[in-house]
N, C-alpha and C positions, 0 to 999 in steps of 0.2 A: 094633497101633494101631487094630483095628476096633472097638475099647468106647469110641476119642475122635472127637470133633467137635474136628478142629484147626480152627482162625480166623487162625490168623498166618500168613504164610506162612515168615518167618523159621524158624519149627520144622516148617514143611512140609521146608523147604528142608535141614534138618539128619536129617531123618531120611524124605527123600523114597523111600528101595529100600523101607520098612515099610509107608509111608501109600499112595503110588501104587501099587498094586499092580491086577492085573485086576477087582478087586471094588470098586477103590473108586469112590465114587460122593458126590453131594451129596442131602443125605437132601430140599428141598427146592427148586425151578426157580429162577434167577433172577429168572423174571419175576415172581416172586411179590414180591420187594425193590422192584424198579420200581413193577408195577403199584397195590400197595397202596399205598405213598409217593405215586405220583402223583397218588392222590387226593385225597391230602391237600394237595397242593403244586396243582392246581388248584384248590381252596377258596382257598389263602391268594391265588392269585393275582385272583379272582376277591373279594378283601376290600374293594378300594375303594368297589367299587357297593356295598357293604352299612356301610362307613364313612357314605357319602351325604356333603353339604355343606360337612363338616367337612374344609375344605384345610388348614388347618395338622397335624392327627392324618393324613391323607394322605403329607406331604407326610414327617412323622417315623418313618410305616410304610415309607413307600419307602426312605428314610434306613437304615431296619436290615432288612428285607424280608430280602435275601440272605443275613444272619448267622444269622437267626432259622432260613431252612432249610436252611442246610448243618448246623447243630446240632444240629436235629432230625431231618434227614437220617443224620446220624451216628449219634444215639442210638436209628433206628427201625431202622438195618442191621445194630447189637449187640442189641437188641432180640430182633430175629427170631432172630440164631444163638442165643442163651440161651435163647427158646422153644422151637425145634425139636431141641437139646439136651435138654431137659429131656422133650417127647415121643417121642426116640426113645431115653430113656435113654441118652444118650453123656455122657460128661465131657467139657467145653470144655476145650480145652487153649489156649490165650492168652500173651500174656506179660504179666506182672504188673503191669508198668510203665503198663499200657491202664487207665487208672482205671474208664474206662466199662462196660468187665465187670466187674471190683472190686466200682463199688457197686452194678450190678443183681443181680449171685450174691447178693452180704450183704444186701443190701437194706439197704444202708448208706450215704447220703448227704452228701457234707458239700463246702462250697466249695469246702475247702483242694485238693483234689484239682484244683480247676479253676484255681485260683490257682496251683499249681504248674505247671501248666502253659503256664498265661500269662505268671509271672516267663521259664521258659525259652524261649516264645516271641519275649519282647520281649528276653532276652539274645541270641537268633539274628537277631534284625531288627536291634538295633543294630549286630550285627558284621557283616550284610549291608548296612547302610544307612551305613556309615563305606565300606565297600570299594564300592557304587555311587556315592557320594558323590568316591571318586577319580575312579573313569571318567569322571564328568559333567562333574568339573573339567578333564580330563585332552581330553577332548571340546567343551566348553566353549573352554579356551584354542586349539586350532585355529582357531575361529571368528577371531577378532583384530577384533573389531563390535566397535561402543558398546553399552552395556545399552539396552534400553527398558526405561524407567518403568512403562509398561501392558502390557507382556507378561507373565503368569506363567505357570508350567510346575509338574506335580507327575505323578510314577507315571510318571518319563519312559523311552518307548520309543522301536526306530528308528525307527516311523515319524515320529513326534514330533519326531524330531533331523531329519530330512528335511527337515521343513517349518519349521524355526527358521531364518532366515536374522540374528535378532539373540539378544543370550547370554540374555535374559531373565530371570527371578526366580524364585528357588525360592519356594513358598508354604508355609510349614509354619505348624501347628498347634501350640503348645506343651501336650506331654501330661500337663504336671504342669498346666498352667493349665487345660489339660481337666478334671481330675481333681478341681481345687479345687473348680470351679464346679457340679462334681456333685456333690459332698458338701453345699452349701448349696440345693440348690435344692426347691423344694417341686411334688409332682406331682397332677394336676386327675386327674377321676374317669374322665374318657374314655381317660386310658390305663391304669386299672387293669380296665372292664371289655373292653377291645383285649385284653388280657393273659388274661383268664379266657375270652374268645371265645377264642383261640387256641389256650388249654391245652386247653380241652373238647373241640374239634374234633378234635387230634390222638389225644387218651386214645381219645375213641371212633371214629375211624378203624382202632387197634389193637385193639381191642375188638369190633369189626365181621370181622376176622381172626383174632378168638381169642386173640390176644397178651395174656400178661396182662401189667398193669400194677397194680402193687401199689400201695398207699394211699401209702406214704413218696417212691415215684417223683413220684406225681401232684403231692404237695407239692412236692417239690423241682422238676420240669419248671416246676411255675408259678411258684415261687419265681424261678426263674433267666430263664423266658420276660418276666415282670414286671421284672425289674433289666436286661434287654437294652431294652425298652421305653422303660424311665424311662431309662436313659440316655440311648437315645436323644432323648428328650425335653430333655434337658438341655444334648444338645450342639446341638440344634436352637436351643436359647434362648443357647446359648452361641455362636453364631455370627453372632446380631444383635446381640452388641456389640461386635462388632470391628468397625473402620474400614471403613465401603464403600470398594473400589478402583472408583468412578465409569468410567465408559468404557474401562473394560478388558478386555483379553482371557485366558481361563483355557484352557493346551491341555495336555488330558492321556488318560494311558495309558488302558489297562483299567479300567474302573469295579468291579472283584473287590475292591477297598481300602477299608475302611471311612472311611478320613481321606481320601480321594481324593471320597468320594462326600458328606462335609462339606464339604469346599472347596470342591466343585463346587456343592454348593448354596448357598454363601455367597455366591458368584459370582452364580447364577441368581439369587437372588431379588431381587438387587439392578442386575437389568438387563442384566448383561452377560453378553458372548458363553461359551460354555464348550464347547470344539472336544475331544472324544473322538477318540481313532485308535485301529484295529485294533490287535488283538494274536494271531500266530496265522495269522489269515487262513482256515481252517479252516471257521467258523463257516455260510459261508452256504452250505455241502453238505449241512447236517443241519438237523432241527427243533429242535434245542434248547430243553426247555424254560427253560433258566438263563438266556440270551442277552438276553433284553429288561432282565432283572433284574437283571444283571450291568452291561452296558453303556448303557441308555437313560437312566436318574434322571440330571436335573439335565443336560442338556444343548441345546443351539440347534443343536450341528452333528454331525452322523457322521461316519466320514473311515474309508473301507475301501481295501483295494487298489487292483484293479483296475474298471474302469469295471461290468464283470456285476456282479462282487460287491458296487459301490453299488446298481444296480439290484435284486437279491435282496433287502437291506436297507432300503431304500427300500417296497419291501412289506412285508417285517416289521414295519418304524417304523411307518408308518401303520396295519396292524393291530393294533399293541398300543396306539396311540393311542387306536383306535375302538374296541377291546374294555374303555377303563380310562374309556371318557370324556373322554379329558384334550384340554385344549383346547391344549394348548400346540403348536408346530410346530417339528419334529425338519428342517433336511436334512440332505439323504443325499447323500456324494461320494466321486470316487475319487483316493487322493493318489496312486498307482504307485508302487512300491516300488524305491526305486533301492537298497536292497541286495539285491534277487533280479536286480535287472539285470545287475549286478558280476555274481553267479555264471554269470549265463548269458552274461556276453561273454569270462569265464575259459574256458569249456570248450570243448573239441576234439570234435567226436560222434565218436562212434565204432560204425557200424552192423554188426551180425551179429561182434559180438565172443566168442569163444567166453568161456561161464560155467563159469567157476571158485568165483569167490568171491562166495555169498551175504549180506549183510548184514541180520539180521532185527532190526529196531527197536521196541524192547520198549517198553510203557507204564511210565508210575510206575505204582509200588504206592503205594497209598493212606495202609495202615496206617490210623489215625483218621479218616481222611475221607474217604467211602465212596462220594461222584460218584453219590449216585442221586436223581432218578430217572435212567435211559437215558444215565448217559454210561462209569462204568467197571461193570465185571464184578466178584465176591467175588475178592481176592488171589489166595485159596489156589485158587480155579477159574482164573482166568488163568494159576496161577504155574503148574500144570498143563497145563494149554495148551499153555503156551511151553513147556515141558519133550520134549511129544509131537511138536510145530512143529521144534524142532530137531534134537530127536534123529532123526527120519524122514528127513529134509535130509542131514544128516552122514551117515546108514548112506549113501543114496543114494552118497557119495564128494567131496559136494563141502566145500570148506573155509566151514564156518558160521563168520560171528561176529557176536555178540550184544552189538546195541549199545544199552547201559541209557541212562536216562533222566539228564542230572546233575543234577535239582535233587529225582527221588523221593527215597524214602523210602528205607537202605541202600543208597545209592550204593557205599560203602564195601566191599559185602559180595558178594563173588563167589558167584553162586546155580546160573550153568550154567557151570561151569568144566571141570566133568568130559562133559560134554552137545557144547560148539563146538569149534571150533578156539580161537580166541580169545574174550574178554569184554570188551569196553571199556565203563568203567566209567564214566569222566565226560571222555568225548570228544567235540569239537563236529560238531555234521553235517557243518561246513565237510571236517574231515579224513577225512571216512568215502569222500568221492566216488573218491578215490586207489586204495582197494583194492577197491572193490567192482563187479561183474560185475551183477549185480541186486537192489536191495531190494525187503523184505516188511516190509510194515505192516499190521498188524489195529488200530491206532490214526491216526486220523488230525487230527494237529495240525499244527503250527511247521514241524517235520521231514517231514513228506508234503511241504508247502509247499515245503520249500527243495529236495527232493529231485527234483518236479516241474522244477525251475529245470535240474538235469543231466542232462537229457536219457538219462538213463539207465533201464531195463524197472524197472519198479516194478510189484509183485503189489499190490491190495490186500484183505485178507481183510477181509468186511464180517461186526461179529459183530451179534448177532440182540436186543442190547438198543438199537444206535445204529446206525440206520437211514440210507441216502442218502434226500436228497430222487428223487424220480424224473428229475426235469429234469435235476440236475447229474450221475445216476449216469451218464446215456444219452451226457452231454457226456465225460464221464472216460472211459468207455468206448472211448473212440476210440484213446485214449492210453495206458489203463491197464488192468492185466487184474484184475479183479476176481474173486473167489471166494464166496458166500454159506458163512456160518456157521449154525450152525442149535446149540440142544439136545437134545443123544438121551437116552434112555429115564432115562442115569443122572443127569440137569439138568448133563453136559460139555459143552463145546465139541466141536463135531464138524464136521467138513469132509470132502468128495470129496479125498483126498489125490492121486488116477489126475488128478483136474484140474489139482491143483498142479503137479505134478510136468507134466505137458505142458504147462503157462504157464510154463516157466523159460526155454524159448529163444524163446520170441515175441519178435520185433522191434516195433520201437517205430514207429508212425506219428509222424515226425518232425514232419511238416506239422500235427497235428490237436495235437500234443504243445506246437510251436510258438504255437498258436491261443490252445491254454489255458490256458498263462501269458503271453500278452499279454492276452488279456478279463479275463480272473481277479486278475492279481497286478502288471502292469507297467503297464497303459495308465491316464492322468489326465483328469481334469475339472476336474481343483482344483488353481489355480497360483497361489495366494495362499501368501504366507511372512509368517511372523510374528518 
């Protein structure tokens, strides 16, 4: 397999004794996906001061901002492997199904490719959005409230349910009446040359690295950066004709949702409150750059966990305030999370327990959507990783298991079967605390979070694209043993494994462990119910 540049890691995974071997290596660093993207993704963040005056063209960049760079996000991580394929003469091996190699190999562009993937998106969102639609009912009827008239709800999480003390209103969007309204609508010039600033920027970003980008790409990037655009243009004019809800209140989840982040502005511009809550919790350990992008537009309130983590936030908000110009006023608060309370008034501590069973908790794989800059690693480099992570573990003697992601990518597909003792495949953190002696995380999301709550030795390996802030490593530190990752010569993951291995029976400072899920995750500011 050394004549291929594999990219999947599903066929990493099937023919891992070929591909892994002592020689293999990634023919180019990481950092190179990061840093060059981030250049890019700094310009766009930096488009408003060059928009100037123009608040409504603002207001429909912010609107699609995030769709526009995880798209290009995607298509500049396929990008680079085709590039550096083609310079080190290796054959991309991919799976076919990935249209986005398809039409950069052929140099062969066409919608349908995108449209098939969107019909199959929107056939996975309706059967997830009929089976969240039980829950909420199901969650919902607990309550036994009168509705309120002015409450609305959309992209609802726990923290969200926390703070509803009445059943409130679902807000939806109808997508075909979305869809009419964009088929009739006519678009002004200011977002066709938004559209051609944006393509240009990107082409010669890649082009500044060598990356070539062929004539029919170029076409098609602008074609498609132009229809994300006018769309959103359309849905922005499409949400000033729907009824103002006057004095009412909008609270919802993660702002990651495209129709979460319409509603919220249909809300916003028409005076009313529109209260965001974390998702995660995660967030204010790192700089993220997606964070302001994802969860600021179109909102009056913040709502994070714990009282620090409004405070972190509360910095953040205001910087990207000050960095965009915006005059608007963001607060920042903490709601406490009373479902990490539950976990933490369930458990028994249990100090200086001898370690048996390790729990290493895997990120999702990506597949299409490639988390850069700075948050995931290439698949097949991670899937790698984990592979060396576990297997090292197990020879050591102790019983591994590898607990996957439920909502990546091949949930379905058992990858280190032969590698742990066990693989659990779409098991909730709730059930992991049962068997496990200490988890390892080189990801840190939801699951760091709730796992912090079990007072149980958690390793965390810190990799070298997604950084701790300094403040909260030195705070976690107390509690949690961390690791530095690094890339070696061959652009792998690589770590002190003599350090690993002596962080397995470290004891837990209860007291500092105690500290930082109450600052972090449990304690409130915010005692208003809606």
């Amino acid at each position: 397999m050394n004549k291929y540049l594999v990219v999947d890691y599903r066929i990493a995974a099937k023919y891992k004794s070929n591909i892994f071997d002592k020689n293999f290596k990634w023919p180019v660093s990481h950092s190179f996906y990061d840093d060059t993207f981030r250049i890019f993704y700094n310009w766009i963040y930096d488009l408003p001061s060059i928009i100037g005056k123009n608040e409504k063209l603002k207001l429909i960049f912010e609107l699609v901002e995030l769709n526009l760079l995880e798209y290009l996000g995607n298509f500049f991580g396929s990008l680079v492997d085709v590039n550096i394929s083609k310079k080190e003469k290796l054959k991309l091996a991919y799976d076919k199904n990935h249209s986005i190699y398809s039409m950069i190999l052929n140099d062969n562009f066409y919608e349908n490719h995108e449209d098939k993937d969107y019909k199959e998106y929107l056939r996975n969102f309706t059967d997830n959005f009929l089976s969240t639609t039980n829950i909420i009912k199901n969650k919902i009827s607990d309550f036994r409230i009168n509705k309120e008239e002015n409450i609305f709800f959309i992209r609802k999480n726990d923290l969200l349910s926390e703070l509803m003390k009445n059943q409130g209103t679902y807000f939806r969007i109808q997508k075909k009446s979305l869809e009419n309204y964009r088929s009739n609508n006519k678009v002004d010039n200011d977002i066709k040359n938004l559209g051609y600033l944006i393509t240009e920027k990107f082409i010669n970003v890649c082009k500044s690295r060598e990356i070539h980008v062929s004539k029919n790409l170029n076409l098609f990037l602008s074609k498609k950066i132009n229809n994300m655009l006018i769309n959103a243009y359309s849905d922005f004019n499409y949400q000033e004709t729907l009824t103002p809800n006057t004095n009412s209140i909008l609270l919802t989840g993660s702002g990651g949702d495209y129709i979460t982040r319409l509603a919220s502005l249909h809300f916003f511009k028409n005076g009313n409150k529109v209260i965001r809550m974390t998702h995660g919790g995660d967030s204010v350990f790192f700089n993220d750059p997606s964070w302001a992008t994802i969860e600021l537009p179109f909102i009056t309130e913040y709502i994070s966990y714990g009282i620090e983590s409004s405070k972190i936030n509360t910095k953040k908000i205001n910087n990207h305030l000050k960095k965009r110009n915006n005059p608007n006023k963001i607060q920042s608060f903490a709601g406490g999370s009373k479902f990490h309370e539950k976990i933490l008034d369930q458990i028994t501590y249990e100090p200086n327990k001898e370690i048996k069973n390790i729990t290493i908790i895997n990120a999702s794989f990506g597949d299409k959507n490639r988390a850069i800059p700075n948050i995931k690693i290439h698949d097949v480099i991670y899937y790698e990783w984990q592979l060396r992570l576990s297997k090292s573990l197990t020879n050591l003697g102790y019983n591994t298991i590898a607990k996957r992601h439920p909502k990546g990518q091949s949930t379905n597909d058992y990858l280190f079967k032969d590698i742990v003792l066990t693989e659990k495949l779409s098991e909730n953190m709730s059930a992991t605390n049962v068997y496990t002696d200490v988890y390892i995380f080189d990801i840190f999301g939801g699951a760091f979070i709730e796992a912090l709550c079990t007072l149980k030795p958690i390793i965390f390996i810190e990799m070298p694209n997604r950084l701790l802030n300094k403040k909260t490593k030195d705070i976690l530190k107390k509690s949690v043993r961390i690791i530095s990752a690094r890339y070696n010569d061959n652009n792998l993951i690589e770590i002190d494994f003599n350090e690993l291995f002596n962080s397995i029976n470290n004891s837990v400072n209860i007291n500092e462990r105690l500290r930082l899920v109450s600052d972090f995750i449990t304690s409130r500011n915010y005692t208003k119910k809606y």
